[in-house]
N, CA, C, O and CB atoms as a CASP TS submission, in Angstrom:
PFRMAT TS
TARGET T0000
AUTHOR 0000-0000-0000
METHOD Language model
MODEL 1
PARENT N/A
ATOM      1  N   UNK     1      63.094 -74.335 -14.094  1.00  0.00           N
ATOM      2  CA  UNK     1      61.862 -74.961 -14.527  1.00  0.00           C
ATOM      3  C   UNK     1      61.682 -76.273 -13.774  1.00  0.00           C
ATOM      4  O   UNK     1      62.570 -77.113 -13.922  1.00  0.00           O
ATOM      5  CB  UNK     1      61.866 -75.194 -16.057  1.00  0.00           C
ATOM      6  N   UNK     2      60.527 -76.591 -12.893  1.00  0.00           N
ATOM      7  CA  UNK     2      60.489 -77.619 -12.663  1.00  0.00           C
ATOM      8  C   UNK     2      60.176 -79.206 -13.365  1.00  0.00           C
ATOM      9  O   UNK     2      59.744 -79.291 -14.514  1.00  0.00           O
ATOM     10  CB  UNK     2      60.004 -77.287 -12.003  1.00  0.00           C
ATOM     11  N   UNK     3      60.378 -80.091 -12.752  1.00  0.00           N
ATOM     12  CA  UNK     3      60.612 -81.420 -13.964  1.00  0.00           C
ATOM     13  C   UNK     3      59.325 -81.982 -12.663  1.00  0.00           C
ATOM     14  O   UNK     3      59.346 -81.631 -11.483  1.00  0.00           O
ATOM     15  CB  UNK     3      62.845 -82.602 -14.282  1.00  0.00           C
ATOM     16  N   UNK     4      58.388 -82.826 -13.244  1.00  0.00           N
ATOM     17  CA  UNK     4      57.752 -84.190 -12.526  1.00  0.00           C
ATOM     18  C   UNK     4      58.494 -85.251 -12.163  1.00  0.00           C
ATOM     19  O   UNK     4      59.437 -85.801 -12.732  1.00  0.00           O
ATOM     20  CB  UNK     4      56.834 -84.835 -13.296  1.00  0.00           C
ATOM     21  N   UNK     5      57.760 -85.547 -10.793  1.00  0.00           N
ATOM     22  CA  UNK     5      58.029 -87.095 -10.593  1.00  0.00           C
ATOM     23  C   UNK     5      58.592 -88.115 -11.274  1.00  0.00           C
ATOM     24  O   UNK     5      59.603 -88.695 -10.879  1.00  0.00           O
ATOM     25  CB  UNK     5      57.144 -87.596 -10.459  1.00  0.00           C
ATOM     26  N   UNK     6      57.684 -88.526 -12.831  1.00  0.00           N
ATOM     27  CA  UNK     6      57.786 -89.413 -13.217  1.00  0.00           C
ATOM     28  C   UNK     6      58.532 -89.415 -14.042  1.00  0.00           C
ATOM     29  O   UNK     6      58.838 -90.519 -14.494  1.00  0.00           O
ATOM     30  CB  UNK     6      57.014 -89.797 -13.376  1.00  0.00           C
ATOM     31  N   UNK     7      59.260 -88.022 -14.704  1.00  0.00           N
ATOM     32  CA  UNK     7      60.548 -88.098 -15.346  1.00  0.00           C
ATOM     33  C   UNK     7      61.613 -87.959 -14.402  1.00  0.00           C
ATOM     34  O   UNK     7      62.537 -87.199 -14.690  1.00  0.00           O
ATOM     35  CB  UNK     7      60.693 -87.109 -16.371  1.00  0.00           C
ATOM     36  N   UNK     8      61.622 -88.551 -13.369  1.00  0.00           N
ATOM     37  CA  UNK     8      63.184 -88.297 -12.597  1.00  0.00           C
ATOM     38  C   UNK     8      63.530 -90.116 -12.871  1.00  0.00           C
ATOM     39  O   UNK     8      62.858 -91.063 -13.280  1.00  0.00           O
ATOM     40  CB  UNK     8      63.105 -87.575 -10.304  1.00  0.00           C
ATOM     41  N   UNK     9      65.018 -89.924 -12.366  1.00  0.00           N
ATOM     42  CA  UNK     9      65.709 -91.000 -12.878  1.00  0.00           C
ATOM     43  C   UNK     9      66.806 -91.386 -11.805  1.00  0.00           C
ATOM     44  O   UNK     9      67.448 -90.626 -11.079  1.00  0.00           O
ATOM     45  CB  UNK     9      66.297 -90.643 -14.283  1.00  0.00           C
ATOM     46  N   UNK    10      66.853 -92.767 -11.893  1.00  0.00           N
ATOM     47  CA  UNK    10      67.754 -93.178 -10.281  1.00  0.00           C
ATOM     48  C   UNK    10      69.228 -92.992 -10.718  1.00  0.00           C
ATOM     49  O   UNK    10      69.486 -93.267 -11.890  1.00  0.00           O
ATOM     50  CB  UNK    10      67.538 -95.127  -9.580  1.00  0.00           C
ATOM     51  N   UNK    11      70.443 -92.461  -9.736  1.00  0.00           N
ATOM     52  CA  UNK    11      71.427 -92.124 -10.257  1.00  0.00           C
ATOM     53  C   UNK    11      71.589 -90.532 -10.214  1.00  0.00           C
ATOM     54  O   UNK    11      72.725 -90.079 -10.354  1.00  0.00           O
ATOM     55  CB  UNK    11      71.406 -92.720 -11.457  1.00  0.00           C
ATOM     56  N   UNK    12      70.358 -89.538 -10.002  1.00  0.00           N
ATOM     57  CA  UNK    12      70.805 -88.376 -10.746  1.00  0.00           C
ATOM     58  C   UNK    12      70.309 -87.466  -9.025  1.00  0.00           C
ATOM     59  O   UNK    12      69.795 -87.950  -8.017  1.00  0.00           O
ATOM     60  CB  UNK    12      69.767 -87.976 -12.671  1.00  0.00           C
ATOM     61  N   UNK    13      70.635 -86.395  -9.251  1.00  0.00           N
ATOM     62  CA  UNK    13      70.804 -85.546  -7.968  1.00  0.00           C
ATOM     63  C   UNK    13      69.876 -84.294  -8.407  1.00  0.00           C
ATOM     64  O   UNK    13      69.915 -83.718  -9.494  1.00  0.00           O
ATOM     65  CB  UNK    13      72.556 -85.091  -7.584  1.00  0.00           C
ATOM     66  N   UNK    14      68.941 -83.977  -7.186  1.00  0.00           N
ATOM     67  CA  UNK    14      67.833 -83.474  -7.552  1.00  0.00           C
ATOM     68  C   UNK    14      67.861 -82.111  -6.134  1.00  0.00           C
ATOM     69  O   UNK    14      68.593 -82.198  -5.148  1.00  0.00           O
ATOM     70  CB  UNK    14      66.483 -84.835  -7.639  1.00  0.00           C
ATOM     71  N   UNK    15      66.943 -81.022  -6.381  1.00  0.00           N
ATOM     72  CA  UNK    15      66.504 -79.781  -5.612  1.00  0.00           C
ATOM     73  C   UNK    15      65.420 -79.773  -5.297  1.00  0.00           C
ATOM     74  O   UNK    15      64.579 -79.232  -6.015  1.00  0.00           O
ATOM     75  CB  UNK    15      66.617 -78.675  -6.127  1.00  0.00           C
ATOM     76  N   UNK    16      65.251 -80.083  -4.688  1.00  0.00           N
ATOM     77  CA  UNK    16      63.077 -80.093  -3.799  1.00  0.00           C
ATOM     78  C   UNK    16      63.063 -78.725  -3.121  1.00  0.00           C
ATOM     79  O   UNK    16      63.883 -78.589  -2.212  1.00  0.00           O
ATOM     80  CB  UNK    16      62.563 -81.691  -1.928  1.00  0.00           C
ATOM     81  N   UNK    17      62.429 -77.893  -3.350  1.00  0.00           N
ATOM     82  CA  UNK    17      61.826 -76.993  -2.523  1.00  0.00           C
ATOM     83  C   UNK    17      60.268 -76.749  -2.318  1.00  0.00           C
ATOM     84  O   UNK    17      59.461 -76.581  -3.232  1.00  0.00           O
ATOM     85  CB  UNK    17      62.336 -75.936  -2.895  1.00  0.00           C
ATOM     86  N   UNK    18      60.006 -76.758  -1.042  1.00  0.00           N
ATOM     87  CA  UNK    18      58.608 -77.060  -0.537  1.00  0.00           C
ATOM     88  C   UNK    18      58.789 -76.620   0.852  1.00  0.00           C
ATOM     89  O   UNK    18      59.527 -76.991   1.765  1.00  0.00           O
ATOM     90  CB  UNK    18      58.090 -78.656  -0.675  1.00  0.00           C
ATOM     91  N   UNK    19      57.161 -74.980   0.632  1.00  0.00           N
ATOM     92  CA  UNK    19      56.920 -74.543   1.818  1.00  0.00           C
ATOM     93  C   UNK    19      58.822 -73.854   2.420  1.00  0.00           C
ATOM     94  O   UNK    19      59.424 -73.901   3.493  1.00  0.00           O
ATOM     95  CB  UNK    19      56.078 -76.067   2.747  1.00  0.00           C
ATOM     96  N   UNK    20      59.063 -73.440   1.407  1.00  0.00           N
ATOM     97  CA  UNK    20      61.001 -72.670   1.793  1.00  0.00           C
ATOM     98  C   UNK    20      61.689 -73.525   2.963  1.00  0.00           C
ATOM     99  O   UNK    20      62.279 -73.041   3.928  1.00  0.00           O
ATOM    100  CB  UNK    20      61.012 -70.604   2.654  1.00  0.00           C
ATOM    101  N   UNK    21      61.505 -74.856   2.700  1.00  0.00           N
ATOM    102  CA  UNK    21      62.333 -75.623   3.064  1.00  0.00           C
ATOM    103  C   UNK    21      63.344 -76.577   1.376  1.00  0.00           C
ATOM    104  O   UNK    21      62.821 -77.121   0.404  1.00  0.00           O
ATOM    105  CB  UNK    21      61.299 -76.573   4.192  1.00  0.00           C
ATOM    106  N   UNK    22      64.429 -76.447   1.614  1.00  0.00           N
ATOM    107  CA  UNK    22      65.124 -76.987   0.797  1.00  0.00           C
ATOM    108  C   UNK    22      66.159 -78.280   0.757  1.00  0.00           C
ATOM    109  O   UNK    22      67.263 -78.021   1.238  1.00  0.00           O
ATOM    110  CB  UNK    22      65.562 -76.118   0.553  1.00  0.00           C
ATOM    111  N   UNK    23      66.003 -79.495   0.311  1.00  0.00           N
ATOM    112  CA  UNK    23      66.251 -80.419  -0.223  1.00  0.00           C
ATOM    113  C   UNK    23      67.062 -80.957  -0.949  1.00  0.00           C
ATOM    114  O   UNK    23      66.476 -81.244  -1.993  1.00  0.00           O
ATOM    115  CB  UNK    23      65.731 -80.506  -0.491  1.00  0.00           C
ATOM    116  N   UNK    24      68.389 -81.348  -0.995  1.00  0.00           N
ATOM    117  CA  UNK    24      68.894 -81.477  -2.325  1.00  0.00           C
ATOM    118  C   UNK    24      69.614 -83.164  -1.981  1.00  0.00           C
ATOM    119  O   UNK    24      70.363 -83.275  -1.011  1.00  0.00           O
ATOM    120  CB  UNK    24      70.126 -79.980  -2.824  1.00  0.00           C
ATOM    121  N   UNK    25      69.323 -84.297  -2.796  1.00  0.00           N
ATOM    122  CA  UNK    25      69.168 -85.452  -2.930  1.00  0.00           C
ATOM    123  C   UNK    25      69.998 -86.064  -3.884  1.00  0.00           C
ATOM    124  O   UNK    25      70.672 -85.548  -4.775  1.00  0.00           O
ATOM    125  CB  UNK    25      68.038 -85.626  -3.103  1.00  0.00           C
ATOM    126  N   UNK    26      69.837 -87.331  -3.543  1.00  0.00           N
ATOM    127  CA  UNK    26      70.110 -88.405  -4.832  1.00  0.00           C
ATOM    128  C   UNK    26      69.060 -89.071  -5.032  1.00  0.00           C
ATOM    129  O   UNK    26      68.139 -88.890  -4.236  1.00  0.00           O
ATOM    130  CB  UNK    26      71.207 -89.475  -4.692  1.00  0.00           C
ATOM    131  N   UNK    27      68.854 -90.139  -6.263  1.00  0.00           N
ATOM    132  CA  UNK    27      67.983 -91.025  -6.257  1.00  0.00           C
ATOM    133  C   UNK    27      68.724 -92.167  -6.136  1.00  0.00           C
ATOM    134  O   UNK    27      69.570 -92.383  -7.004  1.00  0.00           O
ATOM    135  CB  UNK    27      67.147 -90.976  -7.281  1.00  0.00           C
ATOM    136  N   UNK    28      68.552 -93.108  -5.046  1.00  0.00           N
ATOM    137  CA  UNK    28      68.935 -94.697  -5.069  1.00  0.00           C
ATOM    138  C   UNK    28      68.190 -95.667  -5.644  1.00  0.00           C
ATOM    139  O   UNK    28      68.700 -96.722  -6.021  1.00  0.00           O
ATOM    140  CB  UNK    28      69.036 -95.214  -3.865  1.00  0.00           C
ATOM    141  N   UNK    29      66.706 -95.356  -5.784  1.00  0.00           N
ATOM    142  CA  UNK    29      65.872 -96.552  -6.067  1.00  0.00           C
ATOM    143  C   UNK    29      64.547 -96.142  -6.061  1.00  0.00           C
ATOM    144  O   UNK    29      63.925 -95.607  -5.143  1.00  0.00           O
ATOM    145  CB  UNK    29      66.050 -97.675  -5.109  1.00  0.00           C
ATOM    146  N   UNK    30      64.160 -96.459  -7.225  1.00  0.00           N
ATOM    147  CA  UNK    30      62.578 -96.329  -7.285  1.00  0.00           C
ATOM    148  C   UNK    30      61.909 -97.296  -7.181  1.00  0.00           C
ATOM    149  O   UNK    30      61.864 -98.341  -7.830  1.00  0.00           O
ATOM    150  CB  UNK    30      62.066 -95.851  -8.317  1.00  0.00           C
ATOM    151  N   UNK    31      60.982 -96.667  -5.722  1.00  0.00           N
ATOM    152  CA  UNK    31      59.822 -97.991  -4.810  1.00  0.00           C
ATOM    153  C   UNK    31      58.682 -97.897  -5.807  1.00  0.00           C
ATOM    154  O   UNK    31      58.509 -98.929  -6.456  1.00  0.00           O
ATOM    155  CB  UNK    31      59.061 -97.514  -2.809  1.00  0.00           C
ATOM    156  N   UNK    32      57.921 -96.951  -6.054  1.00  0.00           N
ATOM    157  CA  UNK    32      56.917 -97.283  -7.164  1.00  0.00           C
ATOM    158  C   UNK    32      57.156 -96.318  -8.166  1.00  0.00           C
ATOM    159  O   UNK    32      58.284 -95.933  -8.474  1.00  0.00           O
ATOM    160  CB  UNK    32      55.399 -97.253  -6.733  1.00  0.00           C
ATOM    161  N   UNK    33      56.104 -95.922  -8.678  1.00  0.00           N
ATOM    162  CA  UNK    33      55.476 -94.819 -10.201  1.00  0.00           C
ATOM    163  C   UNK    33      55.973 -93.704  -9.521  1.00  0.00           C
ATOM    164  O   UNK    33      56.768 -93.139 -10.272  1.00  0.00           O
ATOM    165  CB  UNK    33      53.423 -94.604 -10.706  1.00  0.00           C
ATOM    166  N   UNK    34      55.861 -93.014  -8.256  1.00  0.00           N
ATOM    167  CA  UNK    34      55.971 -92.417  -8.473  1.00  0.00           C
ATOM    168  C   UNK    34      56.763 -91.448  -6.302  1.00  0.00           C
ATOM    169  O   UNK    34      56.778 -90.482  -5.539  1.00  0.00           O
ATOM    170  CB  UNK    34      54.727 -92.362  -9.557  1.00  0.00           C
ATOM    171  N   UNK    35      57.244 -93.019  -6.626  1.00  0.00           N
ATOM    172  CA  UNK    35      58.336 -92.511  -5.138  1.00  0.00           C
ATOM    173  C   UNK    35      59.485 -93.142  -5.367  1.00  0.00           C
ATOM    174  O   UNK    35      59.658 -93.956  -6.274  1.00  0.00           O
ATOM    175  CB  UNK    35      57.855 -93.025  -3.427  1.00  0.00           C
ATOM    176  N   UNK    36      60.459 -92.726  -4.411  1.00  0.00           N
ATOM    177  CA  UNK    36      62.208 -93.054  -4.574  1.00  0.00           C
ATOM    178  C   UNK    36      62.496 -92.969  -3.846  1.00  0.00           C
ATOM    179  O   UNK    36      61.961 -92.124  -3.129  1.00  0.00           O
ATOM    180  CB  UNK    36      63.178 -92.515  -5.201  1.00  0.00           C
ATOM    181  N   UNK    37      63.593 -93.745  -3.335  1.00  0.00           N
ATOM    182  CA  UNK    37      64.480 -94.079  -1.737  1.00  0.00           C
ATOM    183  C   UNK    37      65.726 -93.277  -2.215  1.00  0.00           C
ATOM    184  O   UNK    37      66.484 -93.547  -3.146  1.00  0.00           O
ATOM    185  CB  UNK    37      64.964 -96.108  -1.228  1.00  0.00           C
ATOM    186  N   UNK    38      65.754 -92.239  -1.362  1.00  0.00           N
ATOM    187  CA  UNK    38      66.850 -90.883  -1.514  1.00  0.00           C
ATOM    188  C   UNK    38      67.628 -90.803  -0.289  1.00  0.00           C
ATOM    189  O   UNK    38      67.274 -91.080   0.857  1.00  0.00           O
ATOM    190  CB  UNK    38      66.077 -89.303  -1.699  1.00  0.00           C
ATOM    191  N   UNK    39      68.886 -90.327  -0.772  1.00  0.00           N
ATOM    192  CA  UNK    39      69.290 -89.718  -0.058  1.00  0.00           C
ATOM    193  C   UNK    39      69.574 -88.466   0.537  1.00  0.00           C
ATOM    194  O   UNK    39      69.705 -87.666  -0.390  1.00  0.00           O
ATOM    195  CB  UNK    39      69.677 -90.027  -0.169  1.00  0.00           C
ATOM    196  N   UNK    40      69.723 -87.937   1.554  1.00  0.00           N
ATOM    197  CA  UNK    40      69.858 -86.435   1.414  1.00  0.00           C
ATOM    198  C   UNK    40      71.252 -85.986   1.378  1.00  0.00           C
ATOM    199  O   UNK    40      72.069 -86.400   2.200  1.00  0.00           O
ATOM    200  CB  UNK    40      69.177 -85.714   2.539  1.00  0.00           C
ATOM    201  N   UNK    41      71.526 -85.222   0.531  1.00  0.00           N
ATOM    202  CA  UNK    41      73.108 -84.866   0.623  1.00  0.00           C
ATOM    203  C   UNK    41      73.780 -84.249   1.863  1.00  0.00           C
ATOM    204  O   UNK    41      74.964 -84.425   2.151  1.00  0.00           O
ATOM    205  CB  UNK    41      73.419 -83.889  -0.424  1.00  0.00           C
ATOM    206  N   UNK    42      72.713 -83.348   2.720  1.00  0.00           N
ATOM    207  CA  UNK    42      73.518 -82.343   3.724  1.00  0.00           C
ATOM    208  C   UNK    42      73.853 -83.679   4.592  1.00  0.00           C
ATOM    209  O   UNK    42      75.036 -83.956   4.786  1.00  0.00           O
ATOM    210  CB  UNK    42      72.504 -80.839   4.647  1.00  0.00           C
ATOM    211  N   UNK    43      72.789 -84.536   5.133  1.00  0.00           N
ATOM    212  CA  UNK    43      72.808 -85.562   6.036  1.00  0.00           C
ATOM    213  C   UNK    43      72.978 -87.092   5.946  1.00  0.00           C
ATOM    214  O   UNK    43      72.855 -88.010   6.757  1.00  0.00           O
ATOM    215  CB  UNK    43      71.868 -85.408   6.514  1.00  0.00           C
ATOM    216  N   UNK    44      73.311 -87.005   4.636  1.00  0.00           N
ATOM    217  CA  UNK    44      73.331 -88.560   4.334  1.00  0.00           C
ATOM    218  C   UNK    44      72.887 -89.454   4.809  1.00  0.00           C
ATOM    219  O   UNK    44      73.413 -90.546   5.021  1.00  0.00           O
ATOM    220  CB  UNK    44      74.170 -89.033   4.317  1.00  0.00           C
ATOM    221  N   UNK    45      71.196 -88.868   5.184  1.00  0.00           N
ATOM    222  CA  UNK    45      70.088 -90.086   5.627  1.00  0.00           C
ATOM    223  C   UNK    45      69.340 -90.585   4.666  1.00  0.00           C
ATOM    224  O   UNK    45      69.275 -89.853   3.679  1.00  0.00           O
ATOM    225  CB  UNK    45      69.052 -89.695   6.606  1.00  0.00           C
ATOM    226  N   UNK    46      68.738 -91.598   4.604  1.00  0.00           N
ATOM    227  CA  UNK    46      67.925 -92.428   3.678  1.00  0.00           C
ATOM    228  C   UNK    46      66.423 -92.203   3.651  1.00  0.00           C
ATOM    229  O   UNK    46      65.883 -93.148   4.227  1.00  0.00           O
ATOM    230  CB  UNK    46      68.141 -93.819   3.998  1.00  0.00           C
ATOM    231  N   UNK    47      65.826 -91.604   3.351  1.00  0.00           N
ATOM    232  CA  UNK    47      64.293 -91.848   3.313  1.00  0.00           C
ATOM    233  C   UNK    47      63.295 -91.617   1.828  1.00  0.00           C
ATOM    234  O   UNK    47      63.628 -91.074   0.775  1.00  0.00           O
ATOM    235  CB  UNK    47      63.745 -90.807   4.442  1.00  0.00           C
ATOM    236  N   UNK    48      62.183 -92.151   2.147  1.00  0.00           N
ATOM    237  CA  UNK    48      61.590 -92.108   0.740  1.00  0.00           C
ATOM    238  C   UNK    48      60.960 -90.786   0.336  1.00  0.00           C
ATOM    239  O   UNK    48      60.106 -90.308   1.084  1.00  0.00           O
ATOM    240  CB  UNK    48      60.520 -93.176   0.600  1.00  0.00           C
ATOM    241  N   UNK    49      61.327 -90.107  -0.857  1.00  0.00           N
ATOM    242  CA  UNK    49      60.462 -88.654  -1.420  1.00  0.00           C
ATOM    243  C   UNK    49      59.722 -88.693  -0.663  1.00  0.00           C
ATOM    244  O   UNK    49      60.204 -88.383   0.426  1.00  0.00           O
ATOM    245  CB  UNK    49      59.744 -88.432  -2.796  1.00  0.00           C
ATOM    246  N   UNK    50      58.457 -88.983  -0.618  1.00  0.00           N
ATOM    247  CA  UNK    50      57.575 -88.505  -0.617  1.00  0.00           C
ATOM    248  C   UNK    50      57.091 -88.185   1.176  1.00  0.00           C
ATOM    249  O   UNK    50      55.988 -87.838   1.599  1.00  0.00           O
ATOM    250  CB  UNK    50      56.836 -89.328  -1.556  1.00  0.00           C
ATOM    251  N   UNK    51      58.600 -88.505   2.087  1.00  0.00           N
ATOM    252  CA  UNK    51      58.338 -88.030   3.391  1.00  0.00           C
ATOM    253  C   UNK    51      58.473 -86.382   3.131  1.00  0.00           C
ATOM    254  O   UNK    51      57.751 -85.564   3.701  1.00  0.00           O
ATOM    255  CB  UNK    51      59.440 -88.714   4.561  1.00  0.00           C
ATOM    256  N   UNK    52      59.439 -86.064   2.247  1.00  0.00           N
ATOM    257  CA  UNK    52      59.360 -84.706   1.567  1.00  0.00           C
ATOM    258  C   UNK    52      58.481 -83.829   1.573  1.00  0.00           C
ATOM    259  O   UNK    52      58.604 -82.687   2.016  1.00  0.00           O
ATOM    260  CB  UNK    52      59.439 -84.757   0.520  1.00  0.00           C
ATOM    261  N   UNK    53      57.369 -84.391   0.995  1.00  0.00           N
ATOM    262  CA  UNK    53      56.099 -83.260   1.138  1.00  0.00           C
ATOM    263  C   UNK    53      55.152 -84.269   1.603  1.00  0.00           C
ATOM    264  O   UNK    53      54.347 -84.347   0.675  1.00  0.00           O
ATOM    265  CB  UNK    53      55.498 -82.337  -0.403  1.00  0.00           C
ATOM    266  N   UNK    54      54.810 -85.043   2.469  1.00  0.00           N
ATOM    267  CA  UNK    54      53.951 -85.713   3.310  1.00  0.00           C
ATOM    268  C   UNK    54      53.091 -85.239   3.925  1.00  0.00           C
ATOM    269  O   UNK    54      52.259 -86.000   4.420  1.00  0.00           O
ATOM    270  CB  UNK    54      54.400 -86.235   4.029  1.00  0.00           C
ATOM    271  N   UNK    55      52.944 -83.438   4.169  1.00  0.00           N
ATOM    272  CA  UNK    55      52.356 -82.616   4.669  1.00  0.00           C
ATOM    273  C   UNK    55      51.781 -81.651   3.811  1.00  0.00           C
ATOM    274  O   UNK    55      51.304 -80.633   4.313  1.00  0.00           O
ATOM    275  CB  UNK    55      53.025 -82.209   5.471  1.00  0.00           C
ATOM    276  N   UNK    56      51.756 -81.856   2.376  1.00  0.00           N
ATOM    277  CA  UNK    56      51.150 -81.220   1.347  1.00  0.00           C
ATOM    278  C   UNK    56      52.715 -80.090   0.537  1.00  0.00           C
ATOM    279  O   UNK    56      53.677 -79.432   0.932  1.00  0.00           O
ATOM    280  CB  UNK    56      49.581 -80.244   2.180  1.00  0.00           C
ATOM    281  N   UNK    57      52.119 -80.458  -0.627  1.00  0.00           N
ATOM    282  CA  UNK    57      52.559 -79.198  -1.797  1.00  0.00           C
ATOM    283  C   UNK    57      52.307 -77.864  -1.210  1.00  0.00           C
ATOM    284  O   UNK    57      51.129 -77.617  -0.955  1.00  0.00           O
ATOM    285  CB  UNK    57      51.603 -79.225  -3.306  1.00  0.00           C
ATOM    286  N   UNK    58      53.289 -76.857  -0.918  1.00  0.00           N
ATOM    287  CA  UNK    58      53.201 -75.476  -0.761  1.00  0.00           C
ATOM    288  C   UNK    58      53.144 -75.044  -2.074  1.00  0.00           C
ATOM    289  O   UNK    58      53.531 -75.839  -2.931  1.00  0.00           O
ATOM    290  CB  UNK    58      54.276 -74.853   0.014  1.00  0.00           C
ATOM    291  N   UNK    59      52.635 -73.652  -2.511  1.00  0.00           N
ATOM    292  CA  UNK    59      53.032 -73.158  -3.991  1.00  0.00           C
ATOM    293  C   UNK    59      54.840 -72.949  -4.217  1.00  0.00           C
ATOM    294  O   UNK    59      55.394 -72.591  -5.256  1.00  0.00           O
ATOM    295  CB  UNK    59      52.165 -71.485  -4.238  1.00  0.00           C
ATOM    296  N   UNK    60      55.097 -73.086  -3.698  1.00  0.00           N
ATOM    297  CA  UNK    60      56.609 -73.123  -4.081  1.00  0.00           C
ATOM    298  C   UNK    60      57.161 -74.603  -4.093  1.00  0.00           C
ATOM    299  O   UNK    60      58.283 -74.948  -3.722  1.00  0.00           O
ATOM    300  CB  UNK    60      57.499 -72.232  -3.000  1.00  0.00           C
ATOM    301  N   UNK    61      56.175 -75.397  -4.582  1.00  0.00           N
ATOM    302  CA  UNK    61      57.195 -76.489  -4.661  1.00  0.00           C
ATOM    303  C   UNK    61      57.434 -77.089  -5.898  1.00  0.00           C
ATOM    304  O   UNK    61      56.595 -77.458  -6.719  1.00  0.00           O
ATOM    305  CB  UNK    61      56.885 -77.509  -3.831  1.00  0.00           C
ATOM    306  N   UNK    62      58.885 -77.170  -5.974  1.00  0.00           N
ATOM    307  CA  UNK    62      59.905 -77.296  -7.332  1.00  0.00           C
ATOM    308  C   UNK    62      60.690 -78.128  -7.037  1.00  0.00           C
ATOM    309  O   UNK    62      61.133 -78.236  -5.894  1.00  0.00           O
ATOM    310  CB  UNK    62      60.741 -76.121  -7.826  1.00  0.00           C
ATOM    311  N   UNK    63      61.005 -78.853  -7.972  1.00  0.00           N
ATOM    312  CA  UNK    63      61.966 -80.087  -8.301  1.00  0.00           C
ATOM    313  C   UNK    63      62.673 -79.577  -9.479  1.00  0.00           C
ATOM    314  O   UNK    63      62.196 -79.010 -10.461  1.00  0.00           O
ATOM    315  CB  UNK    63      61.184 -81.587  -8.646  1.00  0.00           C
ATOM    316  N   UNK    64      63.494 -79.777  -9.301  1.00  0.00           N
ATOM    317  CA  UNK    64      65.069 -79.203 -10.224  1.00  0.00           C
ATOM    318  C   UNK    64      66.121 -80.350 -10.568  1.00  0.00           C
ATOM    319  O   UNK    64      66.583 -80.806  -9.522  1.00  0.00           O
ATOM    320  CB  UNK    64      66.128 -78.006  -9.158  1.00  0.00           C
ATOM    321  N   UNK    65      66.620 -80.931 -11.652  1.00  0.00           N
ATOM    322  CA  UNK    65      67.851 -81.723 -11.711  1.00  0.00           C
ATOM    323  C   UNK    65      68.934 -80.840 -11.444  1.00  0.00           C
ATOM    324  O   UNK    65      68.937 -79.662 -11.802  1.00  0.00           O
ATOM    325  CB  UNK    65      68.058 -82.421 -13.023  1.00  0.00           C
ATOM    326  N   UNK    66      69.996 -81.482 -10.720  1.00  0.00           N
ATOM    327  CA  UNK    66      71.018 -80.453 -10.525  1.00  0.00           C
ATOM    328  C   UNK    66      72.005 -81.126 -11.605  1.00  0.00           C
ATOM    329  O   UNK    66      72.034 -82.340 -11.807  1.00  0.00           O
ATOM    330  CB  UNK    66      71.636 -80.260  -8.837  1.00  0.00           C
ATOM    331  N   UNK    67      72.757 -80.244 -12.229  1.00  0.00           N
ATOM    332  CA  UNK    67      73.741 -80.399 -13.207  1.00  0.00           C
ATOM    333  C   UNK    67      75.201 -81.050 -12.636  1.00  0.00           C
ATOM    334  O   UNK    67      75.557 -80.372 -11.672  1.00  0.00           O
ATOM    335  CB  UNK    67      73.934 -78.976 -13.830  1.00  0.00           C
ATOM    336  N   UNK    68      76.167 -82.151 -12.920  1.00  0.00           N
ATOM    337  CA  UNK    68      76.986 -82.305 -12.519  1.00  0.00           C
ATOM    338  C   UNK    68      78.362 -81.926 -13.560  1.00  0.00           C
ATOM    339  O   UNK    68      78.891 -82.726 -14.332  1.00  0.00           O
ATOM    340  CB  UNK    68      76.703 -83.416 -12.032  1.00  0.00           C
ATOM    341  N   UNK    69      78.723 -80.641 -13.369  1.00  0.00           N
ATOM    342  CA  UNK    69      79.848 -80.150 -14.319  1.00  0.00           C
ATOM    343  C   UNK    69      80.966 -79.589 -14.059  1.00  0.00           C
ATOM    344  O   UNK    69      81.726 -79.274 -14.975  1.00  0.00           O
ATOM    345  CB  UNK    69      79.498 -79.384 -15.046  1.00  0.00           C
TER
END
């Protein structure tokens, strides 16, 4: 089930999929309402969400908390 933007939370590790490209992150810091300075896990580069889908929402795009257990 996907979760919104504005319930994500800094600290927690997240699944973006958009246009079957896949994503999986941290949150370091939230710049406003409704962007965050992430990291990416495969590459451990820094950039903000919303370079993520900067090119539009595909219908497949989902945000997922990933569980740490």
């Amino acid at each position: 089930m996907s979760i919104s933007i504005n319930t994500m939370r800094v600290g927690r590790k997240y699944r973006l999929t958009n246009y079957n490209d896949l994503f999986i992150f941290e949150t370091l810091e939230m710049i406003s309402d409704d962007d965050f300075l992430i990291k990416l896990l495969d590459t451990l580069e820094k950039c903000k969400m919303s370079e993520l889908y900067e090119y539009g929402k595909g219908k497949d795009f989902l945000i997922e908390e990933i569980d740490e257990e």
